[in-house]
SELO-491032 format. One record per residue (C-alpha): residue number from 1; x, y, z. Coordinates in Angstrom, 3 decimals. Example, Ala and Ser with C-alpha at 12.3 -4.5 7.8 and 13.67 -1.06 7.14 Angstrom:
SELO-491032
R   num         c1         c2         c3
R     1     12.300     -4.500      7.800
R     2     13.670     -1.060      7.140
This chain:
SELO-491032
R   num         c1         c2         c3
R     1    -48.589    -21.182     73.717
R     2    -48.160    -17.739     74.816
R     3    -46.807    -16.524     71.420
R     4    -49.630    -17.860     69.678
R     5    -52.324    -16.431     71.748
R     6    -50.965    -13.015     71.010
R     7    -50.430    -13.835     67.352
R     8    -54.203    -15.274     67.210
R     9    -55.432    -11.751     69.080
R    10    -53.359     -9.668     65.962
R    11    -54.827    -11.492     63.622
R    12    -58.278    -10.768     65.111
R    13    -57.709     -7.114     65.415
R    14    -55.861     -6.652     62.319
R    15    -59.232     -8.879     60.643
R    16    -61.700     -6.661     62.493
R    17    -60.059     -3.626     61.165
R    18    -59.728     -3.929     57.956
R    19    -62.924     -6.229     57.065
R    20    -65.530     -3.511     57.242
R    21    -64.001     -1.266     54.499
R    22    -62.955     -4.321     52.296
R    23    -66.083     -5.563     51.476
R    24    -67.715     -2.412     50.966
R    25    -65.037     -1.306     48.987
R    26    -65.622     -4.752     46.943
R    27    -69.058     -3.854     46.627
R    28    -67.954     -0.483     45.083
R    29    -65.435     -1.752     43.025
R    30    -67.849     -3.886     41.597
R    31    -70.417     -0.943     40.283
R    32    -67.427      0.528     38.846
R    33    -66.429     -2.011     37.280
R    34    -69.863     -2.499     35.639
R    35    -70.574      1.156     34.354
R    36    -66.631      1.732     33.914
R    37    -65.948     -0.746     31.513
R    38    -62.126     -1.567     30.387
R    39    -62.931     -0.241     26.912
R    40    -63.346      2.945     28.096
R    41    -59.769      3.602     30.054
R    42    -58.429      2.593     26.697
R    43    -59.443      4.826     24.548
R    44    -58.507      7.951     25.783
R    45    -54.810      7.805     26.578
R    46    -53.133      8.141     22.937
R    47    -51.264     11.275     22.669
R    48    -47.493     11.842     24.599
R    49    -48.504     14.683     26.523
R    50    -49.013     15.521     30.526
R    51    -52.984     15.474     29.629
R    52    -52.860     12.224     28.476
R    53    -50.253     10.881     31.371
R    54    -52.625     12.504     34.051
R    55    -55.993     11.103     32.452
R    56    -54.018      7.704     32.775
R    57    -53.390      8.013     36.184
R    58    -56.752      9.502     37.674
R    59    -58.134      6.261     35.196
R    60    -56.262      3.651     37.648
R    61    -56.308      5.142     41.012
R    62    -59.959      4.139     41.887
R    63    -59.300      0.860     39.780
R    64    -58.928     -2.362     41.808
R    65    -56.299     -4.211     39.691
R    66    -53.308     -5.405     41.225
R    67    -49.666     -5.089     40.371
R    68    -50.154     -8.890     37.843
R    69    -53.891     -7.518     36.775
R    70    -52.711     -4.478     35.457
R    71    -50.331     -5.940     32.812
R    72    -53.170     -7.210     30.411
R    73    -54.840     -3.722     30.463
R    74    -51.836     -1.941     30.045
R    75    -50.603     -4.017     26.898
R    76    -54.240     -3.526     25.847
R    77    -53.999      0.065     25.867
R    78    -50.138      0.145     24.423
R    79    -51.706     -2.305     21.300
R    80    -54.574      0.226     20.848
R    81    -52.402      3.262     20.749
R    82    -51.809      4.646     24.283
R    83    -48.412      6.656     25.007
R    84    -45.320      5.272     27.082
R    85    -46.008      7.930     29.424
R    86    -49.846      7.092     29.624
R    87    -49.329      3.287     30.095
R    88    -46.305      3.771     32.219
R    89    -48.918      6.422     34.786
R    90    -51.577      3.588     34.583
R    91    -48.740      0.996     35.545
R    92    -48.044      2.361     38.416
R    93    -50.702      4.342     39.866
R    94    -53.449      1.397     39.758
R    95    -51.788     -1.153     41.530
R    96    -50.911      1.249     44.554
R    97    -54.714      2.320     45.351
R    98    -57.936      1.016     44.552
R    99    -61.393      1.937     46.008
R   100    -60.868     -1.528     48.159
R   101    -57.889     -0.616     49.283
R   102    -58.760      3.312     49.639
R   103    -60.735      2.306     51.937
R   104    -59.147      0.063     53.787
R   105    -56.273      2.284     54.515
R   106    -58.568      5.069     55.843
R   107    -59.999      2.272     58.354
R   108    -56.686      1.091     59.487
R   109    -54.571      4.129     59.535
R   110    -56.832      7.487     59.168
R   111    -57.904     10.460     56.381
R   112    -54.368     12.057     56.678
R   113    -52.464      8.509     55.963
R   114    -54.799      7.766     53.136
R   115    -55.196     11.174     51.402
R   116    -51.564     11.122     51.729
R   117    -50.882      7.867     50.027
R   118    -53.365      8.420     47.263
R   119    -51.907     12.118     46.461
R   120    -48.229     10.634     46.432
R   121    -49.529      7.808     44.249
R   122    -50.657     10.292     41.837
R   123    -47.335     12.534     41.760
R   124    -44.831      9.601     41.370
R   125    -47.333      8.204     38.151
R   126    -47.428     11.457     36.571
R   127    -43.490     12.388     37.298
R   128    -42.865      8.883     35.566
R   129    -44.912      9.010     32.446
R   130    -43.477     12.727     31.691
R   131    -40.149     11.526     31.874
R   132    -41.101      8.448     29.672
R   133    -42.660     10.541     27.197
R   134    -39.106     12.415     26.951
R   135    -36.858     10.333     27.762
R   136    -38.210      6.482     27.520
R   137    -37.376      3.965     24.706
R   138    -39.232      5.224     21.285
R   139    -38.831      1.692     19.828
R   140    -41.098     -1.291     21.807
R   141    -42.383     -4.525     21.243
R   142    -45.453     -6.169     20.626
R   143    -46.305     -7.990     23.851
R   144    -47.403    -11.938     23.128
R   145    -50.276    -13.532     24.829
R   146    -47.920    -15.272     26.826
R   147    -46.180    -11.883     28.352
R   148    -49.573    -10.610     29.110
R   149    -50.507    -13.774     30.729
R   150    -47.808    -14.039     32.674
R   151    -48.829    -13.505     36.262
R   152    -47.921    -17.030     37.895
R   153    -50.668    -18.988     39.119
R   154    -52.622    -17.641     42.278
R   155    -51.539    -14.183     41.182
R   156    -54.800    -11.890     40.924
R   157    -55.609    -11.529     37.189
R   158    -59.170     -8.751     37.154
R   159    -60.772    -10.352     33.763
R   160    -64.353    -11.759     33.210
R   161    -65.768    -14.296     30.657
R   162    -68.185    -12.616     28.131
R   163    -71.123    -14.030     29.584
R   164    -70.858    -11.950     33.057
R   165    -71.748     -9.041     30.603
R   166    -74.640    -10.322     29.848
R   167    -75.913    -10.748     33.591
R   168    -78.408     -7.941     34.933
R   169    -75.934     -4.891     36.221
R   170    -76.499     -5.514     39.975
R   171    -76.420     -9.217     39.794
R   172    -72.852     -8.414     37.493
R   173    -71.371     -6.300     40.108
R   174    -71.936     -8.631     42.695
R   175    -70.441    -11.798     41.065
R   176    -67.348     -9.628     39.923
R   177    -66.700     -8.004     43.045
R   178    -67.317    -10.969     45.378
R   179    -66.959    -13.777     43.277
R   180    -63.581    -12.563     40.649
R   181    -61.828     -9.682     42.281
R   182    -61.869    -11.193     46.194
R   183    -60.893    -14.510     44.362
R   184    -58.287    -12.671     43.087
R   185    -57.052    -11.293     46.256
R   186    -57.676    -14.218     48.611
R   187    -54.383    -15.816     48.490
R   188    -52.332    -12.529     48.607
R   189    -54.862    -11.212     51.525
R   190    -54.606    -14.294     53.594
R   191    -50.494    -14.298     53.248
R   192    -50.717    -10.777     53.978
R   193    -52.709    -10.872     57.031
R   194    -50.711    -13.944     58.503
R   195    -47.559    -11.883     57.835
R   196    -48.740     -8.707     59.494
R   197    -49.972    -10.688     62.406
R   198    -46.542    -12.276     62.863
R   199    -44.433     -9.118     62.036
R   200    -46.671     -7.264     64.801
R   201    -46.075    -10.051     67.728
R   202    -42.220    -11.460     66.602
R   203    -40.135     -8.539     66.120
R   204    -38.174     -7.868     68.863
R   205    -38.059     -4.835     70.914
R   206    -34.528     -3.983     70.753
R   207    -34.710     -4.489     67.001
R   208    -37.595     -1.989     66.792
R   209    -35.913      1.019     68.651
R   210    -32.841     -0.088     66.525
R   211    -34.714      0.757     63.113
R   212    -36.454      3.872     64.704
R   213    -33.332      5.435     65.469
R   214    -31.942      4.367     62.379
R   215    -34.777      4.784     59.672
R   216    -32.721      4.673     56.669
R   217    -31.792      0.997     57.792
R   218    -35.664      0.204     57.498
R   219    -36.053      2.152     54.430
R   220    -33.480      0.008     52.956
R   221    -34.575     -2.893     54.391
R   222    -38.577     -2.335     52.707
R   223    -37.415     -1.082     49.351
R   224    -35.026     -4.432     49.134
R   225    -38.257     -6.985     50.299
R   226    -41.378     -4.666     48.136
R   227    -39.618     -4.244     45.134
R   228    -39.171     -7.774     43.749
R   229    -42.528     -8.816     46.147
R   230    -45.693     -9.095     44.708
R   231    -48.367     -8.512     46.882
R   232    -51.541     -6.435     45.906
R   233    -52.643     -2.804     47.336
R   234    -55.249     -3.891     50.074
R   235    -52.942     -7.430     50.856
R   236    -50.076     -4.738     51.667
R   237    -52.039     -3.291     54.469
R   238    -51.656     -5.552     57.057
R   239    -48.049     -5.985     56.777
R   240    -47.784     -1.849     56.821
R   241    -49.779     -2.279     60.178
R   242    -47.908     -5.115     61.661
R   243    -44.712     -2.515     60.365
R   244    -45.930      0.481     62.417
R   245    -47.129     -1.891     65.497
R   246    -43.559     -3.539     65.790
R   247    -42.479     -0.115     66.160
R   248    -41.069      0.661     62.254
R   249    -41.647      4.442     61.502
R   250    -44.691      5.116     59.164
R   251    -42.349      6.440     56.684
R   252    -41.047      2.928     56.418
R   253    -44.357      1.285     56.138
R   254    -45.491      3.955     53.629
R   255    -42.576      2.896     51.543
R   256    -43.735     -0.730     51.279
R   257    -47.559      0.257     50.926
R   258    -45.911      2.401     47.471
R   259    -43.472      0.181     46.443
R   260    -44.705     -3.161     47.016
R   261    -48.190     -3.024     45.044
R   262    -46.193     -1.004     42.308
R   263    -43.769     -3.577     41.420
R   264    -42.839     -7.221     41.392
R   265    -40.523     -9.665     38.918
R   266    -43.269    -10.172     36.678
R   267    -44.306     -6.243     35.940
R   268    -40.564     -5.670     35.889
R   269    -40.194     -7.920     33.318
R   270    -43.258     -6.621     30.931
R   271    -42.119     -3.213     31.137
R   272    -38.431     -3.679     29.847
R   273    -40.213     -5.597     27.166
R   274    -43.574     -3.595     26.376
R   275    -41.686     -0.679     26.871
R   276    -37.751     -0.343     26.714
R   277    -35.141     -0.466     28.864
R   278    -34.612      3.175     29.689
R   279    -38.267      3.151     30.393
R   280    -37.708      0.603     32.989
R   281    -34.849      2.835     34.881
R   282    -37.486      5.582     35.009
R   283    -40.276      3.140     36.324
R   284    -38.234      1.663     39.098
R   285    -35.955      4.766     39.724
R   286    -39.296      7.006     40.111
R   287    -41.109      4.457     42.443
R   288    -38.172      3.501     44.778
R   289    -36.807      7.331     44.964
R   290    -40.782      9.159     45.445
R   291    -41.551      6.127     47.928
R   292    -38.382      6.906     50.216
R   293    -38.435     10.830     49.717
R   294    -42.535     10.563     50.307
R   295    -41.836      8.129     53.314
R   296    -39.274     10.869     54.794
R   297    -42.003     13.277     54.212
R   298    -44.316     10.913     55.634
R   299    -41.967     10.793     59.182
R   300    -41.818     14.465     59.066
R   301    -45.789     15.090     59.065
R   302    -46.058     12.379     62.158
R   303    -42.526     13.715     64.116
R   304    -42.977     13.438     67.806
R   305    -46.463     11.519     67.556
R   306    -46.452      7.577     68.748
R   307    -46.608      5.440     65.363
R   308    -48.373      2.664     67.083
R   309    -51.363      5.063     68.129
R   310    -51.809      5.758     63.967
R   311    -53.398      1.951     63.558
R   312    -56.967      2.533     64.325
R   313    -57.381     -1.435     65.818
R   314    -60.106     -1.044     68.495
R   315    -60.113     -3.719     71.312
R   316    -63.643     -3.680     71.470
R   317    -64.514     -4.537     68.504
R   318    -68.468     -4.145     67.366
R   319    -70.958     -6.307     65.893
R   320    -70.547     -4.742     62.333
R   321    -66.673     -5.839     62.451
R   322    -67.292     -8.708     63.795
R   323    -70.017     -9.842     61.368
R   324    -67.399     -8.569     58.460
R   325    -64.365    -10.401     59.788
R   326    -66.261    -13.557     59.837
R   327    -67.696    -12.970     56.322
R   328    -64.555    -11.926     54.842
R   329    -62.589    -15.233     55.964
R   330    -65.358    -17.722     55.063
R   331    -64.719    -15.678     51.054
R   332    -60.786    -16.014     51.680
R   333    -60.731    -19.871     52.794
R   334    -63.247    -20.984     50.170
R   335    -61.348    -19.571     47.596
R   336    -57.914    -20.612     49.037
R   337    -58.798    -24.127     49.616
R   338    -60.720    -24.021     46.060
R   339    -57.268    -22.724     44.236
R   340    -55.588    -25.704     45.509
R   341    -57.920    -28.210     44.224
R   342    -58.904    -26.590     41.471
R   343    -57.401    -25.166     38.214
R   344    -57.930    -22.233     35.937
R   345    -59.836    -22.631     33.235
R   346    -58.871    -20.107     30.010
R   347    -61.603    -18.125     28.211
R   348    -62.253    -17.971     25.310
R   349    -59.930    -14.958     24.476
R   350    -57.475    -16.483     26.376
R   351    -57.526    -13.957     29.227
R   352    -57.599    -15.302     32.930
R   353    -60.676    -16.156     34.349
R   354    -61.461    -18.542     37.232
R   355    -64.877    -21.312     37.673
């Protein structure tokens, strides 16, 4: 009884935390969305140079597409001409950040955590679409529909029917960012938030000091569990928190906030097939070695400081959070219990889109 008292109380805090800066960065994400249109990040990512790679990645860092979302886009922009290096950048850096998640870190773990994680983003995107420019595969294939719909159902697919277009812009922004991205995100936020709850009440003490005297066992232990896991940018946070708050270094957690968003089976997949083989090597190779020497950095920058006072998780918490928290789950259980009564419907174009 005692156990789940405490895990109810981490749950709370963790909720409180993070709801505040998820819905307004929702909100945002949603006028983006609506005067950013897809159309435009694919048009101006064609030629293989470091201009092109960097454009690609500054394109997807604000963008709040997960690590299944982003395939679609990305196989867009290959078909319509984009570079290896370009699509490889927007790969990578979208699913890591996103103004939701941007956000969200900053209210959980500070400006120096989040500047950091957004910076790093940027460097491993661009460091891998150079080196696919050089040395990726020059010969790819044509995606099908079916490898660009191929996130597995409840995965967070960021498409809209053509007749959201036609709304009024506000009214648009609104029903994208509340109704189709949190949709999206619902089932990997919930998991995410029951996880980080747990982690932060269940891991034993001994086992804590154990991986903070011994960091490259945690490294290890992240980069095995994020890179195969899919779990989207802002879903990642709680689980970094419930990390740092069972006493994991914030190098560690860093490495699953980079790697986990940046890569699951699915993405893995589409890239050996969109984009080569040797491409692939240089897409998991960049993320897994920038996350762990980033994450080293990471331990250096906090060295001597206690990692449980960087999660900002007041105990108090105020009538703003409060009022969030409560909104936020109402949006994540509706849509949770709708997904598993309902299924999606296709559009038109065949892209994912959910009624």
């Amino acid at each position: 009884m005692e156990f789940i008292s405490e895990f109810l109380r981490a749950l709370l805090e963790l909720s409180n935390a993070m709801a505040p800066y998820i819905l307004f960065g929702l909100l945002f994400a949603g006028i983006l969305h609506v005067f950013v249109p897809e159309s435009i990040v694919k048009k101006h990512l064609g030629k293989d140079s470091i201009w092109s790679v960097i454009k690609a990645t500054l394109f997807g860092i604000p963008l709040p597409v997960c690590s299944c979302g982003v395939i679609p886009l990305a196989a867009g922009m290959k078909k319509s001409g984009a570079s290896s290096g370009s699509t490889l950048a927007f790969l990578i850096s979208t699913p890591i950040t996103g103004i939701d998640s941007i956000l969200a870190t900053y209210g959980i773990f500070g400006w120096v955590f989040t500047l950091y994680r957004v910076v790093t983003s940027m460097i491993i995107s661009i460091i891998a679409g150079v080196l696919a420019n050089f040395y990726g595969d020059k010969e790819k294939e044509i995606l099908t529909q079916e490898d660009v719909s191929s996130c597995e159902s409840g995965s967070c697919c960021s498409s809209t029917c053509e007749s959201e277009v036609k709304k009024s812009k506000i009214k648009a922004a609104l029903s994208y960012a509340f109704g189709t991205l949190l949709e999206d995100i619902a089932s990997p936020l919930l998991f995410g938030l029951l996880l980080g709850a747990l982690i932060t009440v269940s891991i034993p003490e001994n086992l804590s000091n154990i991986l903070l005297s011994y960091s490259w066992l945690s490294y290890i232990i992240v980069i095995m569990i994020a890179v195969p896991m899919y779990v989207c940018a802002t879903a990642s946070l709680p689980i970094a928190a419930g990390l740092i708050l069972a006493g994991v270094s914030p190098g560690a957690a860093f490495v699953f906030l980079s790697a986990g968003p940046a890569t699951n089976t699915v993405t893995i997949g589409v890239v050996k097939k969109m984009l080569g083989s040797r491409t692939l090597i240089i897409y998991l190779g960049t993320i897994i070695v920038g996350s762990i020497l980033f994450g080293l950095g990471l331990d250096w920058i906090f060295e001597g400081v206690d990692v449980k006072e960087l999660v900002h998780m007041d105990e108090e918490a105020g009538i703003l959070a409060w009022l969030s928290s409560t909104v936020l789950w109402v949006f994540v259980l509706y849509y949770v219990i709708k997904a598993s009564f309902f299924t999606k419907k296709e559009c038109s174009d065949g892209s994912c889109c959910s009624h």
